[in-house]
C-alpha positions as CSV (number, residue, x, y, z in Angstrom):
1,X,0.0,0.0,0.0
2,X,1.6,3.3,-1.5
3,X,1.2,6.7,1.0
4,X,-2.1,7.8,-1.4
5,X,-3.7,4.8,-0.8
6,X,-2.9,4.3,3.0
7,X,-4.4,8.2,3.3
8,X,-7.8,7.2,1.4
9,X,-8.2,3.9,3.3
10,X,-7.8,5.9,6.7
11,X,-11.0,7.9,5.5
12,X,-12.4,5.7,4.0
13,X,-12.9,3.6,7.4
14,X,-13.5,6.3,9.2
15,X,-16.7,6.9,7.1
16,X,-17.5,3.6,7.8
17,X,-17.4,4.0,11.2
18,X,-18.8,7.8,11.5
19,X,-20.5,8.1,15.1
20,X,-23.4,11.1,15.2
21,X,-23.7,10.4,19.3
22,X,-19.9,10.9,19.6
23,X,-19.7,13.6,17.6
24,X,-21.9,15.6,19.4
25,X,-20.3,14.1,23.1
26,X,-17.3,15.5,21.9
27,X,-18.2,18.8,20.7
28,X,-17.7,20.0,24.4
29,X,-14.5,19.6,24.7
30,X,-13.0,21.7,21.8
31,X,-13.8,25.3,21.2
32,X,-15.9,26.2,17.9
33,X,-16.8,22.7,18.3
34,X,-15.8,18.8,16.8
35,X,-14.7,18.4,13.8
36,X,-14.6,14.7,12.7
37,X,-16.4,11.0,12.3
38,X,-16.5,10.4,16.0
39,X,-15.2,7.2,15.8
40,X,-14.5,5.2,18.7
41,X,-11.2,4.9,20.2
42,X,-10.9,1.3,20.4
43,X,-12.2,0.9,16.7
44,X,-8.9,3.2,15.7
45,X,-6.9,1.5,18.2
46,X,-8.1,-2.0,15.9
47,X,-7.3,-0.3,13.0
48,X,-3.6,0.8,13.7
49,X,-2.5,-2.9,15.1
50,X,-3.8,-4.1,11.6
51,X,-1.7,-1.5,10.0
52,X,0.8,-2.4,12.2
53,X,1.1,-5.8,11.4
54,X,2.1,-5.4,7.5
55,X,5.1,-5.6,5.8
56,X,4.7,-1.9,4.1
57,X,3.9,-0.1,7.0
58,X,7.2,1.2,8.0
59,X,8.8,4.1,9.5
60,X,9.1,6.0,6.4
61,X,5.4,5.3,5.5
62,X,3.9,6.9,8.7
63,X,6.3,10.0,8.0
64,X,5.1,10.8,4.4
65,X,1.1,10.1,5.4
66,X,1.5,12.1,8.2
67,X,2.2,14.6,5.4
68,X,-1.2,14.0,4.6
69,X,-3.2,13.4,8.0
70,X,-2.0,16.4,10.2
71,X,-3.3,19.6,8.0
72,X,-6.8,17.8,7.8
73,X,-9.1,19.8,10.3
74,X,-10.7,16.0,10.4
75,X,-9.8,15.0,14.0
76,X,-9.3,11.2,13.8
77,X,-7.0,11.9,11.0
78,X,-3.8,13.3,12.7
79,X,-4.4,11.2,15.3
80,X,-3.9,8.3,12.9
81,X,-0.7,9.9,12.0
82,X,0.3,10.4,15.9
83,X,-0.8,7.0,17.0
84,X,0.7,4.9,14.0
85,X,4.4,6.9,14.6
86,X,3.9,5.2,18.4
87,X,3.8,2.1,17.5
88,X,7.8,2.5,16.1
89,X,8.6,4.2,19.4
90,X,11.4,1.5,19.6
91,X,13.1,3.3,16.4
92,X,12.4,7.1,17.3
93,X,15.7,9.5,16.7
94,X,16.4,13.0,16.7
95,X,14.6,12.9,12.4
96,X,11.7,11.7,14.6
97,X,12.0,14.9,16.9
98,X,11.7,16.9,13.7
99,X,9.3,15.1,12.2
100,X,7.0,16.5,15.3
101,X,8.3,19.6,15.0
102,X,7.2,19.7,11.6
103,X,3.7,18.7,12.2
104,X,2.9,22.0,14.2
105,X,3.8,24.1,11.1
106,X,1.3,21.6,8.6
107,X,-1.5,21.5,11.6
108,X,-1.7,20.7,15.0
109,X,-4.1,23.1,15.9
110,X,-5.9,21.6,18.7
111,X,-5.2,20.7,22.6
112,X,-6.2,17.4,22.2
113,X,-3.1,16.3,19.6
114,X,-1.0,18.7,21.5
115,X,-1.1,16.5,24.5
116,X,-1.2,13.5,22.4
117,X,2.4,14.5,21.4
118,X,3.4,14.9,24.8
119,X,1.8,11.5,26.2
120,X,3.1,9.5,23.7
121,X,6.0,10.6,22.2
122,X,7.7,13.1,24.6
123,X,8.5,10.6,27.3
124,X,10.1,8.1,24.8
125,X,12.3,12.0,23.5
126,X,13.5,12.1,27.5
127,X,13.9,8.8,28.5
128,X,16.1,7.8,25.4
129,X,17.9,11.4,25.4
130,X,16.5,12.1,21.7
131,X,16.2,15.9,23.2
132,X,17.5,18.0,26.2
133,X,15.6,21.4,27.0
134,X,17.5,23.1,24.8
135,X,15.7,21.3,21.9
136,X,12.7,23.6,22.9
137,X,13.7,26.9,23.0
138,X,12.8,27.5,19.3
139,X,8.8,25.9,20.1
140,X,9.0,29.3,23.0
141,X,8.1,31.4,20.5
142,X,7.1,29.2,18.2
143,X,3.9,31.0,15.9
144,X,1.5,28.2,16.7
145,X,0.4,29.0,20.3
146,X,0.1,24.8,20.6
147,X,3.3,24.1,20.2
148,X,4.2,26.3,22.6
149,X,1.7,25.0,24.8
150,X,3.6,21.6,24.0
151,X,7.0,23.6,26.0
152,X,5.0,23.5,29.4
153,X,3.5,20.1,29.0
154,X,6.3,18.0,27.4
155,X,8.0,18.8,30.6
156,X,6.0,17.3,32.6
157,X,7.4,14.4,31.6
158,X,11.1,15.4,32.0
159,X,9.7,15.8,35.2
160,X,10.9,11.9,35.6
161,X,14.0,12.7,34.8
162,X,15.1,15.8,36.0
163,X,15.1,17.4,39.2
164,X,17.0,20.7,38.4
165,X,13.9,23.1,39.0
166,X,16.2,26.2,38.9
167,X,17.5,25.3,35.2
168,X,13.3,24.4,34.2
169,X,11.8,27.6,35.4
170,X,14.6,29.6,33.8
171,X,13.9,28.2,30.6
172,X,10.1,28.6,31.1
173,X,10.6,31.9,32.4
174,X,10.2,34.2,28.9
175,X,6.6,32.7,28.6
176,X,5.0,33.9,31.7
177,X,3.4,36.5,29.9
178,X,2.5,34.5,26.7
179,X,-1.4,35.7,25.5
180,X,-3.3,32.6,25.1
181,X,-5.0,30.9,27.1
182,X,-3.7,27.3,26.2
183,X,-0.8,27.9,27.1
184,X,-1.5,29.7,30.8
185,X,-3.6,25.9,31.2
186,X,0.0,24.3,30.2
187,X,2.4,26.6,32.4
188,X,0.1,26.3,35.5
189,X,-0.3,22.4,35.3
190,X,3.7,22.0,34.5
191,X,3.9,23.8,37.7
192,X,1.6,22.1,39.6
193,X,3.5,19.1,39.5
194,X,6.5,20.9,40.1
195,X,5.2,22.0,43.3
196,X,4.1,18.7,44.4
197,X,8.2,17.9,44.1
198,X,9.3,21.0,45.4
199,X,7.1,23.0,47.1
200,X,9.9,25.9,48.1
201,X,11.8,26.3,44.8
202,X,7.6,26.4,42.9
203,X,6.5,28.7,45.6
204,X,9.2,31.0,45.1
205,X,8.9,31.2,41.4
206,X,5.2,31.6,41.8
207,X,5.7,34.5,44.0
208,X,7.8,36.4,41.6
209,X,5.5,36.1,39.1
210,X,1.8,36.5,41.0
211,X,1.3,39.7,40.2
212,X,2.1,39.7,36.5
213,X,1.6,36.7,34.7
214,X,-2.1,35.7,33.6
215,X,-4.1,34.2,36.6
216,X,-5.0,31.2,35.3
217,X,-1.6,30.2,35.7
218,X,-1.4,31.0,39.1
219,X,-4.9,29.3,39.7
220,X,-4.0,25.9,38.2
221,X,-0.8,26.3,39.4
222,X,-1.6,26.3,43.7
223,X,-4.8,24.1,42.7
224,X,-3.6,21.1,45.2
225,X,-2.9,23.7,47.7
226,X,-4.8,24.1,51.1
227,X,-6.8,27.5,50.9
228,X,-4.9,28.7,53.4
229,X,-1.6,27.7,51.4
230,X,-3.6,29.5,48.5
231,X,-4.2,32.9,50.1
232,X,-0.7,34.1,49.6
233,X,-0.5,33.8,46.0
234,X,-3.0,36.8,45.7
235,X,-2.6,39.7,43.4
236,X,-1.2,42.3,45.5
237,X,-3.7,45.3,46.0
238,X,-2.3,48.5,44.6
């Protein structure tokens, strides 16, 4: 099966499998709305071990459909693309790295594959040293506000890792005062779990910045705290 033909196949059983009551369950959970077939998880989960399993589906065939997947607004088609390059985890390099890089200037426009990226793929970038922090710095200011989103969250999962909070919020640092909203959710959650780590090293960095950056870091940020633990995080009065 040629790249063309893998692509139309893809759709082609997602037609066949088109769900109206998903569709509409998961309309909540992305702004504007869900665009897709709604097809269940476990029926693309079937779909990708079948895949899988043949002798043409290789490496190099995920990275050219992906080509083709990840700018269509259809959801379940990127995440073809994302969960067919998991299965060759066991192969991933730093071409892989820029594959994923790649795919935010083609598409990723959602928070849904954002995450994806980081559930799947970022802890296999860590683990097997594919990247170091430095690998990121470009996504900072990256034009698509999900891949930077993708800064915050990937490093959750350095969080494994990596205990050298003082490097980490340094490099997070210049995106305290990013716009959007998606990635205020990502900052505050990366430093949720930092606190739960270390609570003096988060607190301090959450002090310097309470007053400035958007409070919906803040708020997911201290959200395991006790209220009391909360009440110092306050925007000053002035």
């Amino acid at each position: 099966m040629n790249t063309k033909e893998l692509y139309q196949d893809i759709i082609t059983y997602c037609e066949q499998n088109t769900n109206e009551e998903n569709k509409k369950k998961y309309s909540r959970y992305f702004k504007g709305g869900f665009v897709g077939f709604g097809v269940e998880n476990k029926l693309v989960s079937l779909k990708i071990k079948e895949y899988y399993g043949q002798s043409w589906c290789t490496m190099e065939v995920v990275y050219e459909v992906s080509k083709l997947l990840i700018p269509d607004q259809r959801y379940e088609l990127p995440n073809f693309a994302l969960l067919l390059l998991n299965e060759f985890k066991k192969e991933f390099d730093s071409g892989t790295f820029k594959e994923v890089e790649m795919w935010f200037s083609i598409g990723i426009n959602n928070w849904a594959h954002t995450d994806g990226i980081v559930q799947y793929l970022f802890p296999v970038f860590w683990k097997n040293e594919i990247i170091k922090l430095q690998d990121l710095s470009k996504w900072k200011t990256a034009k698509n506000k999900f891949q930077r989103r993708c800064v915050p969250v990937g490093m959750i999962k350095l969080l494994k890792h990596s205990d050298d909070f003082d490097k980490m919020f340094k490099f997070i640092d210049p995106m305290m005062m990013d716009p959007e909203r998606e990635v205020h959710q990502g900052l505050g959650w990366f430093l949720r779990e930092c606190w739960k780590r270390d609570r003096i090293k988060t607190e301090e960095f959450l002090m310097k910045w309470k007053n400035d950056c958007a409070r919906l870091i803040i708020q997911y940020a201290i959200e395991k705290m006790t209220k009391e633990e909360r009440l110092k995080f306050r925007k000053d009065k002035t």
